[in-house]
N, C-alpha and C positions, 0 to 999 in steps of 0.2 A: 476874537482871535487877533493878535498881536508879533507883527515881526519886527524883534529888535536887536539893537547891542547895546552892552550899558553892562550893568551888573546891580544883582539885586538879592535879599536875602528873601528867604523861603523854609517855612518850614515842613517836615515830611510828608503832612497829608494839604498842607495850603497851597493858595499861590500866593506865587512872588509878592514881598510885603516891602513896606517901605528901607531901607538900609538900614542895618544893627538892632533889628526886631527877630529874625528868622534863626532857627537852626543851623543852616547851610548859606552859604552865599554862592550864588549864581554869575560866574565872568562872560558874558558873551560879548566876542571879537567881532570885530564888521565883517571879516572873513565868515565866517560860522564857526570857530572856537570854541568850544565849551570847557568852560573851568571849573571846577566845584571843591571849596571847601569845607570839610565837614566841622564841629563845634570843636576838636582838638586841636585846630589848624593845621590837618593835614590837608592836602591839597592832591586832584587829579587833573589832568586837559584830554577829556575828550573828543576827537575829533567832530565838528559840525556838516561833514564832507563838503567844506566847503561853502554850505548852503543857511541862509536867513535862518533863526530860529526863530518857531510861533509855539507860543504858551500856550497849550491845550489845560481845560478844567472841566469841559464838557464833551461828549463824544460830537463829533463833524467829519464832514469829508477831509481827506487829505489829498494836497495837490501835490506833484513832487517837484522838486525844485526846495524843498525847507524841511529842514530839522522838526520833527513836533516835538516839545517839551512834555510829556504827560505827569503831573504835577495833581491826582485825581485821581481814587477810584474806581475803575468801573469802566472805563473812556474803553469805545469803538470809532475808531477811525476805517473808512470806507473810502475803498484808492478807485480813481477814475479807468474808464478804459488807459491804459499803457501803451507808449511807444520804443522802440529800441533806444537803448540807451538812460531812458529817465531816471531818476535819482530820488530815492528819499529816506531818511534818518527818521529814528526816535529815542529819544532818552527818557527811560523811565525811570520816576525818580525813587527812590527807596522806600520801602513800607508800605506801596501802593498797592491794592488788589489787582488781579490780572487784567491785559488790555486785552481788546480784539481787534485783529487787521481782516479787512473785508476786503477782498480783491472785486474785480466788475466781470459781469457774466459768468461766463466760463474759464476766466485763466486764474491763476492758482500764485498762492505767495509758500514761501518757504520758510520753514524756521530752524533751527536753530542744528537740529539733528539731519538736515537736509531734506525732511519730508516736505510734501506739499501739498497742498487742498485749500480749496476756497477760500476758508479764515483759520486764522490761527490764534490763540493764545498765547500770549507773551509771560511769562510766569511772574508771580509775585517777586520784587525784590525785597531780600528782607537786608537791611541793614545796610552800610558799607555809604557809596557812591552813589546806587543806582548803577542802571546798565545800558547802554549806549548801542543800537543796531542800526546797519546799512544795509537796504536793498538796490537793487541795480534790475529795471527789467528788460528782459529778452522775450523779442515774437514766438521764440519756439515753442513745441510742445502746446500750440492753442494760448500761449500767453503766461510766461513766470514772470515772477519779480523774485529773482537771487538771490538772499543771504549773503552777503561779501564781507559782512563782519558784524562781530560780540565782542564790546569790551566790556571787561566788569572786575580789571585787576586792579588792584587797590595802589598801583604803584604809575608815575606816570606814564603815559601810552600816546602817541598822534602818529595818526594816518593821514595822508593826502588823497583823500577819493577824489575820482574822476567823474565826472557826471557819464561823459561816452566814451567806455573799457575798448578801444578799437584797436586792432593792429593789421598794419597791411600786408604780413606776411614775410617771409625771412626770418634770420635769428631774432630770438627772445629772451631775454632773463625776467620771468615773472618775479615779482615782487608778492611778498602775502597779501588777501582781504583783495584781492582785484579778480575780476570774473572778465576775460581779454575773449574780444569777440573779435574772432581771426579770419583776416579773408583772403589769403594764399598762402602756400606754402611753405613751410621755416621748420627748422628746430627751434621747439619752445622748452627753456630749461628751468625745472621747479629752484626754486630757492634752498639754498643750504641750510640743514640744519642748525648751525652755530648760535643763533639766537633764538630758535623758534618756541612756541609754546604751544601745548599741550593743545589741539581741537582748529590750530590757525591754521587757515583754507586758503585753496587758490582755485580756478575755474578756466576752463575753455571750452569758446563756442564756435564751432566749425561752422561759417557760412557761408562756405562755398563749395559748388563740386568736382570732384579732382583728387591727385595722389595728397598726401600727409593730411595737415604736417605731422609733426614726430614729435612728440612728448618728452625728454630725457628727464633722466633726475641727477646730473652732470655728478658720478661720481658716489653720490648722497645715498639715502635710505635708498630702497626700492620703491617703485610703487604697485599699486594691483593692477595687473592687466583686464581690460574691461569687458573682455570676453573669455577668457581661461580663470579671471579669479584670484590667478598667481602670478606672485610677487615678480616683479621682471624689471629691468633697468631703464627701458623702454619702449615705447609702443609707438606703431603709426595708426594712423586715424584715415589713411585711405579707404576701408572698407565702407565708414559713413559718409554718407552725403549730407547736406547743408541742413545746419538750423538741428546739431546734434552738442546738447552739453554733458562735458564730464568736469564733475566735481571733487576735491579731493581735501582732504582734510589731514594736518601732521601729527600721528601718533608717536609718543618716545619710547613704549617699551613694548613689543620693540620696535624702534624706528622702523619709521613704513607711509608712506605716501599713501593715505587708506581712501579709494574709492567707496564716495557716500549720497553718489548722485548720479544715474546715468539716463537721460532724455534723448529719444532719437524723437523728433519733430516727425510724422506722415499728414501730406495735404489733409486737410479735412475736406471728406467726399458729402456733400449735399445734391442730392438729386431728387426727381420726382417726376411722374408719367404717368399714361394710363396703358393696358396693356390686357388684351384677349386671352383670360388665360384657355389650355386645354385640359379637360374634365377628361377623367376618362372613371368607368365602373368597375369598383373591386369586389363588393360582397354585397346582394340584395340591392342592386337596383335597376330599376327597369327602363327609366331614362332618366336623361338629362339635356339642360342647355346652358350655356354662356354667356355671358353677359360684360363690357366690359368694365374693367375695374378700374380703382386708380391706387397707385403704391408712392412712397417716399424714402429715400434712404435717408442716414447719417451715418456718414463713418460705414462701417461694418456690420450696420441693424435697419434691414428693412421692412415697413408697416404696410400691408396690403387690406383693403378695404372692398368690398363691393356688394354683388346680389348674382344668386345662381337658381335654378330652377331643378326639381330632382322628386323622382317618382320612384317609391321602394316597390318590388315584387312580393316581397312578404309581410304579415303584420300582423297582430302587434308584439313587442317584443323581444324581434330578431334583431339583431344586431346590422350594422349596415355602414358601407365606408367608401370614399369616391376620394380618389387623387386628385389634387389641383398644381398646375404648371406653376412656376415662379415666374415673375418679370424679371430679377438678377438672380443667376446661376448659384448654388452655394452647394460643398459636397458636404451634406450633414454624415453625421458620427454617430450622434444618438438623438432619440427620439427629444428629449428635453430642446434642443436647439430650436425647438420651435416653439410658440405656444399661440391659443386663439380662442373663441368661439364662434356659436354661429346656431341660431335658433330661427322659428319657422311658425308664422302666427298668421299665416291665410285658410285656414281651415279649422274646426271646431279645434279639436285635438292639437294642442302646439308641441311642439317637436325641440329638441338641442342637442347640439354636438359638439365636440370639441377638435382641436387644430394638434398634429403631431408632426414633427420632423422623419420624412425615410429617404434610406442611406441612398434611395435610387435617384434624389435630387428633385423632389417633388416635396409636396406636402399632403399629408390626409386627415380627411374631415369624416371623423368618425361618429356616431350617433346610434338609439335604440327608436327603433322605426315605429311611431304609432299608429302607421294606416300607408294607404298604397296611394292615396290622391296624390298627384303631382301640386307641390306646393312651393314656393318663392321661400327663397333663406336668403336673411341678411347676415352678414359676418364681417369678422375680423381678425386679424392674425399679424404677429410680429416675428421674423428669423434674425438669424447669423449668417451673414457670408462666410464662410467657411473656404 
């Protein structure tokens, strides 16, 4: 791995080779610049956001702060945990097979269409320049890294990326390919269409709570309102609270400020306890007792674990079914919102049941009774907050 500036020729599946051997020649500025001419002497300047260029030819981590050159095949690049604001580029160069961006744990990168998920697929370039992408990542939503720009027009193009998209609030004239992470209140105004091209983005990230700010499209196309759908001049963004991005991207027929991204950030809830549940008898049985358990949330899914005690009245064959209490409250809908097991191997005869969600805010452990001994079940079960 190599950060440099200089310029060098390079042919489409090699690396950089010594001067007037390659296909392409390779400009990199000490800024981070990127110039590429192809064998006709045409000529593009990709922007470097700024940032060192390092020649990839084998897949590596990537840190952000640098351009990766992927120049290769096959290359997985794998991006560290993210902090707001970091920055990083790739140019991939022409006729390469697809790349992969690995984001770290749980936060999620974006491509090109505005989706997101763990890794993405950069698509083959066939021909031309190569194609030129910036991400920018933000804490919300568990952790993105942004999308802020694609070039891959064959005519020249420079952007000035910002490693930290911030603004302190008040008026804005966004500029395209910037994702402005806003922390009080302004009128922010989309860029005019008079030069724009076909798929070019802008972004805003509310990180803070309070009235606006206020999205306009000063005049310009419309954009979609992020709650109705429809097309509107503009919108405030008081109803979100912090660490909520919308993304937009400029359609020309018909012109339209087209919503292709909307992230509202909720804390993520990690909890865990232990907790008594209450048994109570619904069909065939003759006692029971309790035992305490222990549960864990994430988010909106909690996993309950433990051991209970339970003596059917009839046998064998009857059918047989005992409510258990939840440690966090959920109002199930249908029975699916739950699921579990739960079997029973202290007696000759073992026993199994299984775990259902009911609407009454409980759960039941349903089973075919094969004897009346009072016997020990272990089990397990996972809900919905609801």
């Amino acid at each position: 791995m190599t950060s440099v500036a200089g310029t060098f020729d390079f042919s489409d599946n090699d690396a950089p080779s010594p001067a007037g051997t390659g296909n392409h020649r390779l400009s990199v500025g000490s800024g981070g610049a990127v110039q590429v001419t192809d064998p006709s002497g045409a000529t593009k300047v990709l922007s470097g956001a700024g940032l060192p260029i390092v020649t990839v030819v084998v897949s590596q981590p990537a840190l952000p702060g640098s351009t990766y050159y992927l120049n290769a095949s096959g290359i997985t690049l794998t991006l560290p945990a993210g902090n707001n604001g970091d920055t990083f580029a790739v140019l991939v160069a022409s006729n390469t097979a697809p790349a992969t961006i690995v984001a770290n744990g749980i936060e999620t990168v974006q491509n090109e269409n505005g989706q997101q998920s763990n890794s993405i697929l950069l698509p083959t370039v066939v021909g031309g320049f190569g194609v030129f992408y910036t991400w920018t990542f933000t804490p919300l939503g568990g952790g993105i890294w942004v999308q802020v720009a694609r070039q891959d027009s064959p005519t020249a193009m420079r952007h000035a990326w910002l490693p930290q998209l911030a603004h302190g609030g008040g008026p804005l004239a966004a500029e395209i390919g910037r994702a402005y992470s806003v922390q009080a209140n302004g009128v922010l105004t989309f860029p005019l269409p008079a030069n724009l091209v076909e798929g070019q983005r802008v972004a805003f990230i509310k990180n803070y709570a309070g009235a606006g700010p206020t999205l306009d499209t000063t005049g310009g196309p419309n954009l979609v309102n992020s709650v109705t759908g429809a097309p509107a001049p503009n919108e405030s963004l008081t109803a979100y609270g912090p660490n909520t991005l919308l993304e937009y991207a400029y359609r020309s027929s018909p012109a339209l400020w087209q919503l292709i991204s909307k992230v509202v950030a909720r804390p993520a809830i990690i909890e865990s306890g232990s907790y008594l549940p209450t048994l109570t008898g619904l069909v065939n049985i003759a006692s029971f007792t309790a035992f305490p358990c222990q549960w864990m949330r994430v988010g909106n899914v909690v996993t309950v674990s433990g051991k209970l005690d339970v003596a059917n009245t009839l046998s064998p064959g009857q059918f047989a079914a005992l409510s258990v209490s939840l440690p966090v409250p959920s109002a199930f809908v249908d029975p699916e919102q739950c699921g579990g097991t739960a079997h029973s191997v202290t007696v000759v005869v073992a026993q199994h049941g299984g775990f259902i969600a009911a609407v009454t805010g409980e759960v039941f452990l349903e089973w075919i009774a094969n004897h009346t001994v009072n016997a020990s079940w272990s089990f397990t079960f996972t809900y919905q907050i609801l």
